[in-house]
C-alpha positions as CSV (number, residue, x, y, z in Angstrom):
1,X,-0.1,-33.5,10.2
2,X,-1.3,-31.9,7.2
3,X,-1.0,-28.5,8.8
4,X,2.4,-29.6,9.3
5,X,3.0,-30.7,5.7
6,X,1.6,-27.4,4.4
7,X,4.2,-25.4,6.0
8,X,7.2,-27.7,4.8
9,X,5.9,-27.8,1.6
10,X,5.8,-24.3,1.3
11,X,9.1,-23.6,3.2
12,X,10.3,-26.3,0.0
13,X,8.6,-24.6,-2.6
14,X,9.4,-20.8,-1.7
15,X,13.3,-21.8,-1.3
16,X,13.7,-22.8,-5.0
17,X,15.8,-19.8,-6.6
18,X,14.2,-19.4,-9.8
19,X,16.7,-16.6,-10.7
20,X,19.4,-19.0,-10.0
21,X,17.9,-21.7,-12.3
22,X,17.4,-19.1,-15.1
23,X,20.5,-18.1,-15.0
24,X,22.3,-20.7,-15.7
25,X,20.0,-22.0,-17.8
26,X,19.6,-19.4,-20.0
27,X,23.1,-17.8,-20.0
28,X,25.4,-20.3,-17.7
29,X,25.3,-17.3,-15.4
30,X,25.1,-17.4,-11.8
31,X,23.4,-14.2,-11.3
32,X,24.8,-13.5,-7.4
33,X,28.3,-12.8,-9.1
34,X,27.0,-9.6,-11.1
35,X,24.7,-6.8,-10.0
36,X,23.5,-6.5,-6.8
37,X,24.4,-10.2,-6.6
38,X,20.2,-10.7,-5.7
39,X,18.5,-13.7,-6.8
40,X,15.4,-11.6,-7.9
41,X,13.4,-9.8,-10.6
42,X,15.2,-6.7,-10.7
43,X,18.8,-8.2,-10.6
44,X,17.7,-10.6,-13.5
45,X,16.4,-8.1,-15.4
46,X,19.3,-5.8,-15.2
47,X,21.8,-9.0,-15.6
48,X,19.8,-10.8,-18.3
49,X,17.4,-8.7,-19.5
50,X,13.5,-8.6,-19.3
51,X,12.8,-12.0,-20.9
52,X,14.7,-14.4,-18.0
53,X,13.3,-11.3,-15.4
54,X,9.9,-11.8,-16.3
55,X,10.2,-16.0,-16.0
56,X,11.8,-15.1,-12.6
57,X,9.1,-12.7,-11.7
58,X,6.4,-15.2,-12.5
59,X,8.3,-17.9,-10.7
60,X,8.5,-15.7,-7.7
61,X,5.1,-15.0,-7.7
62,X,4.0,-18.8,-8.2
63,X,5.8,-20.5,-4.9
64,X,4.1,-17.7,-2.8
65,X,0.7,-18.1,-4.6
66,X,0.6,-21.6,-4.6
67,X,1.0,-22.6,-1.4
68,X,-1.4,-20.3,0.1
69,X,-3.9,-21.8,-2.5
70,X,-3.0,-25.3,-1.8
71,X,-3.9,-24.4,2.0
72,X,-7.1,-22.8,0.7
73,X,-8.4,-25.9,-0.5
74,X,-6.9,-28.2,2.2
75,X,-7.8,-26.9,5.2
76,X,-11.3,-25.2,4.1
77,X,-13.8,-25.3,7.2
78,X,-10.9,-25.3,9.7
79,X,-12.0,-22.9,12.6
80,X,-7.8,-21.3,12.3
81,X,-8.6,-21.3,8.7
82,X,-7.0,-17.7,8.0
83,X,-4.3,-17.8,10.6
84,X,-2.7,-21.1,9.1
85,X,-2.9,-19.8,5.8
86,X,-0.7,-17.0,6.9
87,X,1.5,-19.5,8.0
88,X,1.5,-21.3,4.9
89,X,2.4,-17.9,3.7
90,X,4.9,-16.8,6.1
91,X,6.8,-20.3,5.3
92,X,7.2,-19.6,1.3
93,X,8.5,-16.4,2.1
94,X,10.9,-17.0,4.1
95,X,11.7,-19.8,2.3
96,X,12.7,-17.7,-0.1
97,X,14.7,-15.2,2.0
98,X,16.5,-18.2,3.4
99,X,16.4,-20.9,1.1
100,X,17.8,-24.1,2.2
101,X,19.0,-24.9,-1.4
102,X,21.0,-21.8,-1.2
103,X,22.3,-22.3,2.3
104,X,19.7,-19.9,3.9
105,X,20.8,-17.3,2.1
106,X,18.2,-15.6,-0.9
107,X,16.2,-13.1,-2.1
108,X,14.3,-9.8,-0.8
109,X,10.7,-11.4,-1.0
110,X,9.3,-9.0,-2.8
111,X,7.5,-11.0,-5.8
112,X,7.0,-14.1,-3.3
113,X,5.4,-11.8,-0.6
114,X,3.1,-10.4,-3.6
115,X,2.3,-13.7,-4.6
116,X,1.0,-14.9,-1.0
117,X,-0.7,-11.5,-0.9
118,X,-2.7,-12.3,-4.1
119,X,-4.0,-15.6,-2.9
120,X,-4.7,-13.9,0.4
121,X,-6.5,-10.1,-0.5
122,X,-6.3,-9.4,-3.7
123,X,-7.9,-5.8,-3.8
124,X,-4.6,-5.5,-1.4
125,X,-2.0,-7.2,-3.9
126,X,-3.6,-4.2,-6.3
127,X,-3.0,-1.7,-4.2
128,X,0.8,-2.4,-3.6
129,X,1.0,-3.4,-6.8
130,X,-0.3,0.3,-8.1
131,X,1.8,1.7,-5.5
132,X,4.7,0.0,-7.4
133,X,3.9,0.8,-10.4
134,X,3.6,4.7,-9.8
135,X,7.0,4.7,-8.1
136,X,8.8,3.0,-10.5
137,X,7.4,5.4,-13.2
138,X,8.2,8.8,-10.9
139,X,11.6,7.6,-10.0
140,X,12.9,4.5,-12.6
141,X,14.2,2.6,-9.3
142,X,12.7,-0.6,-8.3
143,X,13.9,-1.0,-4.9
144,X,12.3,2.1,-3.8
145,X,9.3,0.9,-5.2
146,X,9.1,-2.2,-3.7
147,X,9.6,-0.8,-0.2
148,X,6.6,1.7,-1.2
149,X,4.6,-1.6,-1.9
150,X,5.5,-3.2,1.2
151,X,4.7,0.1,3.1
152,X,1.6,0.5,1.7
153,X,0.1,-2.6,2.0
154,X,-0.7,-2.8,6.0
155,X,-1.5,1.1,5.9
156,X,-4.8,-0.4,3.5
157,X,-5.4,-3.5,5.7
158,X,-5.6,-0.6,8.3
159,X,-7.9,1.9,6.7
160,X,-10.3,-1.0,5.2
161,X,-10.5,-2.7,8.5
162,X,-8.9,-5.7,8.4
163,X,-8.4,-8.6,11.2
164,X,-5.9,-7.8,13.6
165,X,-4.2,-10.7,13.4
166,X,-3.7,-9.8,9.2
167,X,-2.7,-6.4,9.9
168,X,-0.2,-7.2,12.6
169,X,1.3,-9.9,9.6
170,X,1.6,-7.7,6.7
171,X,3.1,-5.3,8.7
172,X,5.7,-7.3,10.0
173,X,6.5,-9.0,6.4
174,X,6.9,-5.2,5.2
175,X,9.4,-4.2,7.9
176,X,10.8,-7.6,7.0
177,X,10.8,-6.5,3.4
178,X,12.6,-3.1,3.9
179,X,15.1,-4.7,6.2
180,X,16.1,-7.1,3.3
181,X,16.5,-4.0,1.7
182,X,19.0,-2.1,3.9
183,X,22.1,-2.4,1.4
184,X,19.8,-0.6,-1.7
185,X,18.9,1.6,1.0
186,X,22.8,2.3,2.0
187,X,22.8,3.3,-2.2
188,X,20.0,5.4,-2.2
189,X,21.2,7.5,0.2
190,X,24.6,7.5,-2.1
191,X,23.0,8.0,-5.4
192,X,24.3,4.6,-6.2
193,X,21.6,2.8,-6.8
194,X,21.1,0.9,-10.3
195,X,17.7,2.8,-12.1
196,X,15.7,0.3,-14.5
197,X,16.6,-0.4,-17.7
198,X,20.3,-0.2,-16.7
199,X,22.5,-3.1,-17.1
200,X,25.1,-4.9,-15.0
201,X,28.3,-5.9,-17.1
202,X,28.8,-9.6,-17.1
């Protein structure tokens, strides 16, 4: 039962669209109609600006944290201890790619997936976290940076030896990532794609 609980709660938790909330709060804007019509950090930053981004980032971050921690201290001294926290994990994130307040529809998981990474490895969440960084700094464009991340972050459970079981997960939440990402893809390819620090007209 509380195994159970745990992953609704953090199925509940990871579908709350913070960039939806902020929108509207802050502008009475419903961020899917401008942009890239994502629910995320980089559409609210290019919609709103880096103020309402960074509340959505943090937000993001938070519902895939959280959970994972909540599991942490619940179900310490369980012999599946790891594995259901990846669960836990796996529930906020998709919760966020397929929120139920949104009618399963949502977000690329990118800030929620680095949240549940932070509460699970942090010396990893640093690593894809650098890895962001650096792309975003050679190249100004955040979806190609977050793929990067994603990418990166099994090939270091890999080289530092991780459990299986954690390397086969984070590499299915990164393919999971990039395929969220197949339309920015589609505009990379184009020279579409919006750079940072560009703005969406409202």
């Amino acid at each position: 039962m509380k195994i159970a609980l745990l992953l609704i709660a953090g199925y509940l938790v990871g579908s709350i669209p913070f960039g939806v909330i902020v929108g509207r709060a802050c502008r009475g804007v419903d961020v899917r109609k401008y942009g890239s019509g994502n629910i995320g950090f980089a559409n609210v930053l290019r919609v709103l600006g880096p103020g309402p981004a960074a509340v959505v980032l943090a937000g993001d971050a938070l519902k895939g944290c959280l959970p994972v921690v909540a599991g942490r201290v619940l179900l310490t001294g369980w012999g599946v201890h790891d594995l259901w926290l990846l669960a836990v994990g796996l529930a906020a994130i998709l919760g966020h790619s397929f929120s139920i307040f949104l009618r399963f529809r949502g977000g690329r998981a990118v800030a929620t997936t680095g949240g549940v990474l932070l509460a699970m490895c942090w010396p990893a969440a640093l690593v894809g976290l650098g890895v962001w960084l650096l792309v975003v700094g050679l190249t100004r464009y955040i979806s190609l940076a977050s793929m990067s991340a994603a990418a990166a972050v099994p090939i270091y459970m890999a080289l530092t030896g991780a459990r299986l079981e954690s390397g086969l997960f984070w590499t299915a939440i990164g393919a999971l990532v990039i395929l969220r990402h197949l339309s920015n893809i589609k505009r990379l390819l184009a020279a579409t794609e919006a750079k940072i620090g560009e703005r969406a007209e409202l």
